[in-house]
N, C-alpha and C positions, 0 to 999 in steps of 0.2 A: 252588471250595472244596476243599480236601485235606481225606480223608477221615483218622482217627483211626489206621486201620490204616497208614499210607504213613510215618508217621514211625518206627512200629516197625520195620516190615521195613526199612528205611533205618537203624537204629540196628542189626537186627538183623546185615544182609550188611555193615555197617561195622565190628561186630566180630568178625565171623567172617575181614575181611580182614587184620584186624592181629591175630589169632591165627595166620594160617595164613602173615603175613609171618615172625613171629618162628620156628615150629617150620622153613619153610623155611629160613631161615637157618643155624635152630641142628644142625636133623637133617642131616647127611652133611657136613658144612662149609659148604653153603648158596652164597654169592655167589664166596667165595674159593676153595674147591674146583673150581667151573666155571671160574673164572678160569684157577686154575694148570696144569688141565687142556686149555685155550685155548693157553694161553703155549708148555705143551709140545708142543703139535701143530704152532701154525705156526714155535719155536724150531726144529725140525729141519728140516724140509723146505732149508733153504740149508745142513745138512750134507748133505741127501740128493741134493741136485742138484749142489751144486756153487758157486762165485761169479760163474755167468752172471749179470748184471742183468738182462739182459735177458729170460732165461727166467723166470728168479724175479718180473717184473715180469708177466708175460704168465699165468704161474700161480697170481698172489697172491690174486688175489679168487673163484677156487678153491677154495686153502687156507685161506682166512678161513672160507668158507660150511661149507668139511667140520668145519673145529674148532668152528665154532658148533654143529653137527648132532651132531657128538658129545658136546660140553660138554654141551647141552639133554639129552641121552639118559643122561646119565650122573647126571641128579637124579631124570628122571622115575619113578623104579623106589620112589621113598618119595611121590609125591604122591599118590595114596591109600592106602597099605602103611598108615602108622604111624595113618591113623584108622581103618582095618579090626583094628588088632589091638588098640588100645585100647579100642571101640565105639565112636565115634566116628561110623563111617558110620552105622550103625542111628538113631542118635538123627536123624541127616541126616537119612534115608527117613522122620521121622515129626516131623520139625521142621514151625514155618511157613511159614518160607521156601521156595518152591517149588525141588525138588533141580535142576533145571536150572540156578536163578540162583545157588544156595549153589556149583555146581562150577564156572561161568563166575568167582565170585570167588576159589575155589581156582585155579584154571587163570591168573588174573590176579597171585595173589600171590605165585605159582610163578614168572610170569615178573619181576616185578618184584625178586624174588631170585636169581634164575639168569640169565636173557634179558638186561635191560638192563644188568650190569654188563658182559657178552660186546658189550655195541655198545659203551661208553665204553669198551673195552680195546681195540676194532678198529685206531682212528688209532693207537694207540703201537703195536702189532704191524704196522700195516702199511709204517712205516718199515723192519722187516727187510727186507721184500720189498720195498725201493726203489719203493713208491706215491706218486705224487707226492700232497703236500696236498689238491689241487681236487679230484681224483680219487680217494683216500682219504674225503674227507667223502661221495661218491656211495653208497662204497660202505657208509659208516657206515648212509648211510639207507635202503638195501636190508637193512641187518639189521634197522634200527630198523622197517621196516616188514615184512620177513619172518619175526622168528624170534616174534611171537605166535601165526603158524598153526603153528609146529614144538612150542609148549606146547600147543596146544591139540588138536591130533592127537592131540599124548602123551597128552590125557586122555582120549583115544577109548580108545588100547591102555590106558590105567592102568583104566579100566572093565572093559574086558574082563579082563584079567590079575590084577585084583588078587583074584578068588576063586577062582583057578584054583592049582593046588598049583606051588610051582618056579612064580610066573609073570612072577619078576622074569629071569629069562631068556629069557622067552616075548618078553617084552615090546616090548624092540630088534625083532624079526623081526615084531610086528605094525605098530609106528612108521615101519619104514623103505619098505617100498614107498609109504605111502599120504605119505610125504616126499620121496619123490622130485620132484615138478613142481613144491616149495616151491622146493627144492635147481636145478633145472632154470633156474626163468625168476630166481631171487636170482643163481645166477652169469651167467646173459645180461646183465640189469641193470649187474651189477658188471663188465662184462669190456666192456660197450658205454662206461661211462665210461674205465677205464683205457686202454684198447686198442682199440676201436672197431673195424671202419666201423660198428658195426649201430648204430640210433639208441636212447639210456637210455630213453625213453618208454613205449613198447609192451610191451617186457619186464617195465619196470617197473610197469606199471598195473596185468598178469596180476599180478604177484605180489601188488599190493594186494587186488585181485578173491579171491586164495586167499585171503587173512590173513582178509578179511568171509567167505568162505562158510567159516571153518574159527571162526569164534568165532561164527557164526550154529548152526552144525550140531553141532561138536564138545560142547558142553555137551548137547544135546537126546542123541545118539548114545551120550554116556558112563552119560546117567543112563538109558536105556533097559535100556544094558548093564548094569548094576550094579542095577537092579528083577531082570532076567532071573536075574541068579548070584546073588542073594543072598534069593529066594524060596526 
């Protein structure tokens, strides 16, 4: 029997996700900002190298991972900003919902505004880099399954940052080391389909293993943070 409470906090974190889909969208340009900032990072890279194919082949799922790494970085600096300046968080800390689950569904709608439009945009940019189809869709789903730990770290640093003075600068500098072995085993993944000998598997499993320990931990770890800075 479902208890009286389970459909509120269900109706509760259901609208908290399509609130926090729309201000993602709306605040900083949202899906097409990440977007346009994707297109410009991998658009140059074949002024930058040259029209080797072959190199531009050998470095493309590289370049895909680092413009995802940055496109994710370049929204994370409002996904707790704008409800720390409105009150927004406070109400959070003393809502129903338990702040762990309220940020795993920020953390989720963040990516579903930023993250998954950067994987439906991978297969058209990876034509620049002469990726063949088969091996283009591998590395679609090294994003499709890597870039939810790269939001979800972000909301380790956006805990920690956001009541810190200047902490949208800080920010980059705490995301990027603890991003690294995202970045790591998504381009092994992607470099085993494209260009091989190493086998897609293994690589690819690690990076599933981080996506779960980063949406297990990263909600527990942000709302720790954000109890500690906002005592």
């Amino acid at each position: 029997m479902i208890s009286p409470a389970g459909p509120s906090l269900a109706s509760a974190l259901a609208a908290l996700l399509v609130r926090d889909l729309r201000l993602a969208v709306r605040i900083g340009g949202g899906a097409l900002m990440g977007v346009l900032f994707f297109l410009a990072v991998v658009t140059l890279v074949p002024f930058a190298v040259g029209p080797d194919l072959a190199l531009l082949r050998r470095i493309g799922p590289a370049m895909l991972w680092l413009g995802a790494l940055l496109a994710n970085l370049l929204a994370l600096d409002r996904l707790l900003a704008s409800d720390y300046e409105d009150g927004s968080l406070d109400l959070l800390l003393l809502a129903r919902p338990p702040l762990e689950l309220a940020l795993a569904v920020k953390a989720a709608a963040q990516w579903l505004a930023t993250g998954l439009p950067l994987v439906l945009a991978a297969p058209l940019l990876g034509l620049l880099l002469d990726i063949e189809p088969a091996a283009m869709g591998a590395v679609a789903l090294t994003l499709l399954a890597g870039t939810p730990a790269l939001t979800f770290i972000g909301l380790v640093g956006a805990g920690l940052a956001v009541t810190l003075r200047r902490g949208g600068l800080l920010l980059p500098i705490l995301v990027l080391p603890l991003a690294v072995p995202v970045l790591i085993f998504g381009v092994s993944a992607s470099n085993a389909a494209v260009v091989g000998p190493v086998p897609f598997g293994p690589p690819f499993m690690i990076l599933c293993a981080l996506t779960l320990v980063g949406l297990v931990v990263g909600p527990f770890a942000a709302a720790a943070a954000l109890r500690h800075g906002m005592e």
